[in-house]
N, C-alpha and C positions, 0 to 999 in steps of 0.2 A: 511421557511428559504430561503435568497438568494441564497446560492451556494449549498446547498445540500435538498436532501429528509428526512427525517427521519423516517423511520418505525420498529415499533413493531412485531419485524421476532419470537421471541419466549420466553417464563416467563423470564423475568427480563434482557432481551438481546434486544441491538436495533443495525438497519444499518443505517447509515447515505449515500447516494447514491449519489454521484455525478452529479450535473446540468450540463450540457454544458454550455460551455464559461465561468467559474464561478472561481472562487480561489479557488475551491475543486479539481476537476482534476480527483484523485482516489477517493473510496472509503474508507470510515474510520466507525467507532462505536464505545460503548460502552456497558457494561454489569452491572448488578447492583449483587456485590458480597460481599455477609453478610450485611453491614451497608455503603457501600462504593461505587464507581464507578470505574471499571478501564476502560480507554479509549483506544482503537487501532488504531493508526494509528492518525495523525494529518494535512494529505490535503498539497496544494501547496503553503498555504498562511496565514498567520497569520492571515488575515481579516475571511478567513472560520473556523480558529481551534477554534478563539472567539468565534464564534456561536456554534462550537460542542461545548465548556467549561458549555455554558449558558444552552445547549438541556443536557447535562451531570448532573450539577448541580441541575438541577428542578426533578431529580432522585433521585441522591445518591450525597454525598463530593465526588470528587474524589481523589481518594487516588494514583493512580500508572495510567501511561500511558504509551505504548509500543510502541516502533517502529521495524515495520516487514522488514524492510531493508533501504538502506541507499537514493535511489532515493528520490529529492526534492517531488516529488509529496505524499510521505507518511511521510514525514518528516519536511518538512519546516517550519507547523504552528508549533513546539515547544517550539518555547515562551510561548504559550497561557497556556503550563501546566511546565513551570522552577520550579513553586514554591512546584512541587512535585515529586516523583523519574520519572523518564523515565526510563525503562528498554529497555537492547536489548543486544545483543551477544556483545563479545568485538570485534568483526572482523568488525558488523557495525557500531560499534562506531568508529572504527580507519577509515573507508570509507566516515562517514559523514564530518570527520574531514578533509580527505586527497583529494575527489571528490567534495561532495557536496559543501565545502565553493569554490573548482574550479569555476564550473558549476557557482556561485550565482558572482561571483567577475567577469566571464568573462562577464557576463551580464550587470552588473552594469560599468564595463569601455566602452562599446560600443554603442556609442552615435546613431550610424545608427541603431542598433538592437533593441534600444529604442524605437527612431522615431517610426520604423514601426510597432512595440508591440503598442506604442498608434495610430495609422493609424487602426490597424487593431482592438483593442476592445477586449471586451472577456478576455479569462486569461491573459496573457501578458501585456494586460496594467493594471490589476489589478497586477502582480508583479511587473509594472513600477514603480507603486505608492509607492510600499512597499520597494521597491531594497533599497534606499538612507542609510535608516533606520535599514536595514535587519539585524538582527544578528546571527549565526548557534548559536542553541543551540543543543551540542552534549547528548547523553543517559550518565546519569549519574548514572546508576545501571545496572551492567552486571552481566550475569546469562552465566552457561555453558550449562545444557541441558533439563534442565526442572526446572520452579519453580512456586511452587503452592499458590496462591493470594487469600486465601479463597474460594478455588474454581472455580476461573478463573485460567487457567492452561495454563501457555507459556510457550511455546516449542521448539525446535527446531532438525533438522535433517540434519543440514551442510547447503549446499549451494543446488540451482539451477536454481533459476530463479537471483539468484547474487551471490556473494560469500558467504553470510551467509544469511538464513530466519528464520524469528521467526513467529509462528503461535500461535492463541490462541483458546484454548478449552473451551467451558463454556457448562455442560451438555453434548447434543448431536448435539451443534450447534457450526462450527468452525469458524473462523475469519483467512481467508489462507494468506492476503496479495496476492502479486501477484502470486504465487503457483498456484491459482488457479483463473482463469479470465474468466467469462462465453460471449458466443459469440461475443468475443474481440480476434483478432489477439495477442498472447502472444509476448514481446518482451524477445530474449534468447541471447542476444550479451553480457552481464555480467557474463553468469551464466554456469553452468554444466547440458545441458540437459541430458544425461546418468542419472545422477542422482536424477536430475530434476523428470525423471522417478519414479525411485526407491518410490521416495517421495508421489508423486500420487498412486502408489498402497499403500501404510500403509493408506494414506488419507483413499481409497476405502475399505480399509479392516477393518478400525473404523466406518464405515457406518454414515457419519453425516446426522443429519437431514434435518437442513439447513446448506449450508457455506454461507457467505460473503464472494465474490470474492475482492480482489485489484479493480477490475473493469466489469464491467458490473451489469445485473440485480439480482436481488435475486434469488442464484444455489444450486441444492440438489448434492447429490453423482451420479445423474445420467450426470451430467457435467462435471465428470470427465473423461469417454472413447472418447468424442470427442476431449479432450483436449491431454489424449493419443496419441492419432491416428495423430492427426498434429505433435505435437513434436514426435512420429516417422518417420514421411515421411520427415520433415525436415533432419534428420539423417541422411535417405536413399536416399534423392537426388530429393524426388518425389510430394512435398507438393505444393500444389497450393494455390493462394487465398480462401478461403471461404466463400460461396456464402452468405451473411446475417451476416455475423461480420464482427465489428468495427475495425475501426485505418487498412483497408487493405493494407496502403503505407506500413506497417512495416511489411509485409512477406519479400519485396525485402529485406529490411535491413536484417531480420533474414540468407535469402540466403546468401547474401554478410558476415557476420559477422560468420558464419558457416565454408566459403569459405577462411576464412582470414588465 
């Protein structure tokens, strides 16, 4: 696939992994539950969700697609699954409607920010291509706090890595969204780390086998005390860059956005 990986992490569960410079961005996947497929998450670009639709389909029909929060990069390929429910909290449903069409419209009037997205390659000018055309397509099936998809099991436990997250359970293998991002600097300017917390211990205490992080490589439960540990020193005042994860410009923001 051009913009993502896809591998077979465990029985009838797959992660789609994000390629650099690509219209994926984050990570996303799929699960094959009873006769059906449900999709998580849908990438920064309509051009990648098509290929998850195609990697999806050569599995199972999909029946349900989720989005784990409102950010363009799990959100934005949802065209590629209109024609079937989108679930998500209604808190991100009122966020993709009220941020993200912001975020996608200041883009698309800024003729300089263009420019340089195709100057520069990579994602941006794959959103260049897309923007003219772009349409939000908001979740069109809201859930309050749990609901069961044959077996694929979405969740939710408030907000913290944004105002609302939605996770998905399938077996013993979780789909966190950004909840949980392995050797990736988390970004927490949205969100409620306090409870951001809370939510990592229940994670820790369902013992997943495997998760699929929002981002990074393929993480077990033992990636979750490092991610601890930062979002507590953030707290406390004391969190430094960390040596060997990704996106490290976003601790400064995390300080400053903590600091606001």
């Amino acid at each position: 696939m051009e913009h993502f990986r896809l591998d077979h992490v465990a029985d009838d569960a797959w992660a789609a992994f994000a390629l650099p410079d690509t219209g994926a961005v984050a990570n996303a996947g799929f699960v094959r539950a009873g006769a059906d497929a449900v999709v998580f998450d849908t990438f920064v670009s309509t051009t990648a969700a098509d290929q998850l639709r195609i990697s999806a389909e050569a599995i199972a029909p999909v029946a349900y697609c989720v989005n784990s929060h409102w950010h363009g990069d799990h959100v934005n390929g949802n065209k590629a699954f209109d024609d079937v429910p989108i679930v998500a909290t209604e808190r991100t449903r009122e966020l993709v409607a009220e941020r993200g069409r912001a975020h996608i419209d200041a883009f698309r009037d800024d003729p300089a920010e263009r420019a340089r997205a195709r100057r520069e390659g990579g994602t941006p000018a794959v959103l260049d291509t897309e923007v003219d055309d772009f349409e939000v397509v908001l979740p069109s099936s809201v859930f309050q706090d749990r609901l069961d998809l044959d077996g694929a099991v979405v969740e939710t436990l408030g907000g913290g890595h944004t105002e609302s997250d939605t996770f998905l359970w399938f077996e013993d293998t979780l789909f966190a969204g950004d909840l949980v991002v392995v050797q990736t600097h988390p970004w927490v300017g949205h969100g409620d780390v306090e409870h951001w917390l809370e939510i990592l211990d229940a994670f820790e205490a369902r013992r997943p086998r495997v998760i699929v992080p929002g981002h990074g490589p393929l993480g077990t439960v033992d990636d979750i005390p490092p991610l601890r540990d930062y979002l507590e020193r953030l707290l406390h005042g004391t969190a430094n860059v960390v040596a060997g994860w990704a996106d490290p410009e976003i601790h400064e923001r995390n300080v400053a956005a903590l600091a606001a």
